[in-house]
Wavefront OBJ file of the C-alpha trace (Angstrom):
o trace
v -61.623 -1.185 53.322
v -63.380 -3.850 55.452
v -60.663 -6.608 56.091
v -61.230 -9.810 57.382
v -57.629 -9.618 58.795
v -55.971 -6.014 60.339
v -52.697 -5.176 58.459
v -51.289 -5.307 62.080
v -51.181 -8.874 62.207
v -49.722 -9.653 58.556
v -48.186 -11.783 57.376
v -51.718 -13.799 56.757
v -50.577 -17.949 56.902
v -51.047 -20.408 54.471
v -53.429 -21.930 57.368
v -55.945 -19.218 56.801
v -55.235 -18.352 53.256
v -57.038 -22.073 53.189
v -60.406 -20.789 54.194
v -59.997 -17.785 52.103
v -59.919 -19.518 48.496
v -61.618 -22.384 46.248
v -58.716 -24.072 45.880
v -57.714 -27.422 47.465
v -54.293 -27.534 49.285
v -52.654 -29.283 46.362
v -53.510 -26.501 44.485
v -52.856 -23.145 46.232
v -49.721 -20.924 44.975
v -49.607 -18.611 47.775
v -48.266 -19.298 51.068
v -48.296 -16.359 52.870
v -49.700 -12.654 52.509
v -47.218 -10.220 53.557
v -48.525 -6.742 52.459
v -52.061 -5.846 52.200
v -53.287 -2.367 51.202
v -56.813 -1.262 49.351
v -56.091 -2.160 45.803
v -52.265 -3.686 46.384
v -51.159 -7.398 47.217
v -47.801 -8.516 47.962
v -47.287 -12.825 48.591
v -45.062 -15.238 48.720
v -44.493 -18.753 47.224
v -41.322 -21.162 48.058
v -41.019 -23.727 45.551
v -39.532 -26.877 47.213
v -37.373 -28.784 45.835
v -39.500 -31.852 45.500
v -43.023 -29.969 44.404
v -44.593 -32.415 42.096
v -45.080 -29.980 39.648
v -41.594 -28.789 39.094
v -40.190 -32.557 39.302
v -42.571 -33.391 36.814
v -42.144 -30.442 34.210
v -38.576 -31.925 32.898
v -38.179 -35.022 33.442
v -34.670 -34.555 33.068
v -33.867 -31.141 32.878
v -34.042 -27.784 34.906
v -35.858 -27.693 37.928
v -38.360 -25.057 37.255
v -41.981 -23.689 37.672
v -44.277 -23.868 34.650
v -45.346 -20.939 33.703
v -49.029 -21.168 33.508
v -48.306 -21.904 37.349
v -46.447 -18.182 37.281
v -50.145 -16.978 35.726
v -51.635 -18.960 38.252
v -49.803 -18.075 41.762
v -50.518 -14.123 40.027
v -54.343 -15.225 39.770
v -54.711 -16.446 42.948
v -52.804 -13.464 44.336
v -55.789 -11.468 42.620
v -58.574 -13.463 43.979
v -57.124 -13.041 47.789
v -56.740 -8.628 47.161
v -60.782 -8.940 45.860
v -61.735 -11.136 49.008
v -59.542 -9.484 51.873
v -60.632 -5.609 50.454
v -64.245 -6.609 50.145
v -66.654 -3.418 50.686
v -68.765 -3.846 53.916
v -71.784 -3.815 52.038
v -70.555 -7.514 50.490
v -70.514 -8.424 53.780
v -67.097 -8.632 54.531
v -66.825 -11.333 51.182
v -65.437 -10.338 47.946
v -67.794 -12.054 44.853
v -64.821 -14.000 43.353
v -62.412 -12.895 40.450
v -62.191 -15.611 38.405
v -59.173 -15.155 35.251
v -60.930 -13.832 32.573
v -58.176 -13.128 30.091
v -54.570 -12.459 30.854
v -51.365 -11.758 28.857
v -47.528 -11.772 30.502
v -43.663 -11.718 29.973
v -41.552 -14.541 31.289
v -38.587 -13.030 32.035
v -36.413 -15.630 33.957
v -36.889 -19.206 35.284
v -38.425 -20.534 38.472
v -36.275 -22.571 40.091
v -36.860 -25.352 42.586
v -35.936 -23.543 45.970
v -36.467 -20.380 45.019
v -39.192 -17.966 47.082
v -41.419 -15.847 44.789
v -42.918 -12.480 45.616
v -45.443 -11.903 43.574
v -46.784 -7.828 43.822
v -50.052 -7.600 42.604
v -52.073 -3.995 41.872
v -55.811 -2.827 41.025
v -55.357 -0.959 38.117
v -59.557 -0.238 37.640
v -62.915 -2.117 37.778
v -65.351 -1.309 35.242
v -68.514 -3.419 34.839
v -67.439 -5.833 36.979
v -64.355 -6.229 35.321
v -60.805 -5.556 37.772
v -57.352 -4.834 35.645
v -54.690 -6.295 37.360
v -51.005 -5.881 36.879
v -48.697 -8.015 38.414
v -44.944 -8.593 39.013
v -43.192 -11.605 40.233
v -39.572 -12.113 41.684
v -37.307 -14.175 43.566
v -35.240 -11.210 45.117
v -33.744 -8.772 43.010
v -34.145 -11.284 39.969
v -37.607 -10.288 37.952
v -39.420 -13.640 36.695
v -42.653 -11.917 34.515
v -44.580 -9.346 34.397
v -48.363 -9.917 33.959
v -51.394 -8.168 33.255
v -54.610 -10.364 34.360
v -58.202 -9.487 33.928
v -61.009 -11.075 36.434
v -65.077 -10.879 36.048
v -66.807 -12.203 38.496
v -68.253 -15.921 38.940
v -71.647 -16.396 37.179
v -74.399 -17.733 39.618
v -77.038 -19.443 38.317
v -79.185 -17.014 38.256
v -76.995 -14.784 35.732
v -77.152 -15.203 32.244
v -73.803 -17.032 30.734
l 1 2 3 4 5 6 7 8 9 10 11 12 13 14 15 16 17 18 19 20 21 22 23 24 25 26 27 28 29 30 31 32 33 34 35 36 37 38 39 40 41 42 43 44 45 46 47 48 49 50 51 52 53 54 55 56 57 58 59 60 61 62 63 64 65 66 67 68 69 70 71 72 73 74 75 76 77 78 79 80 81 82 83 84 85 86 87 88 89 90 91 92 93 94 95 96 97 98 99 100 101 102 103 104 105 106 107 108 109 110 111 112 113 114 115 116 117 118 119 120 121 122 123 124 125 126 127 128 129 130 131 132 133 134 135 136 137 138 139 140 141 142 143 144 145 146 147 148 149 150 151 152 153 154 155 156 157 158 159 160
């Protein structure tokens, strides 16, 4: 595996998860990398208290993470296992996963204040295609379970 980052120095930072991903700041689910092997990811989320997306889910109910956002936090979780286990050949760059399909169980709410630890394994790749299955929790408390499917982006070179 040709790593960007040594295991030695994990956890990775949200500060250079930036420059790993698409995604603006506003955006990004994961805050921190804490495990890293070949075809395993383990990160971390907190929710605050005042993210605008759990203040603005109820209005005037429960405090808690939407759970496309669950799907999402997984996703991204995904994309950063592709990028930091890129083959050297790839140049040390993973071609991006992009959610292709995914299905999951919602097990328990996401509260405001909670951290999430989302665990996040390779199952295969064939034709370009990675298998992902994915757990998240906020300690011993299970959230969802996922399974997520990313294809690569299309350049524009590639037929759609």
């Amino acid at each position: 595996m040709n790593q960007p980052y040594c295991t030695d120095i994990l956890p990775i930072p949200r500060a250079a998860i930036e420059k790993l991903v698409p995604f603006g700041t506003s955006w990004l689910m994961v805050d921190e990398v804490i495990t890293l092997q070949a075809d395993r990811i383990q990160t971390r989320k907190m929710l605050a208290h005042d993210d605008p997306f759990i203040t603005g889910h109820f209005a005037d109910g429960p405090r808690i993470l939407p759970g496309v956002l669950l799907i999402e936090f997984v996703s991204q979780s995904a994309y950063l296992l592709g990028v930091l286990s890129a083959p050297a050949e790839v140049g040390g760059d993973a071609r991006p996963r992009l959610l292709a399909r995914c299905s999951a169980s919602f097990l328990s709410p996401a509260y405001a204040g909670d951290t999430l630890v989302a665990e996040v394994t390779q199952l295969e790749c064939i034709n370009d295609v990675t298998l992902y299955e994915a757990s998240v929790s906020c300690g011993e408390r299970l959230i969802c379970r996922a399974r997520v499917f990313g294809a690569p982006a299309r350049t524009q070179e590639q037929p759609a």
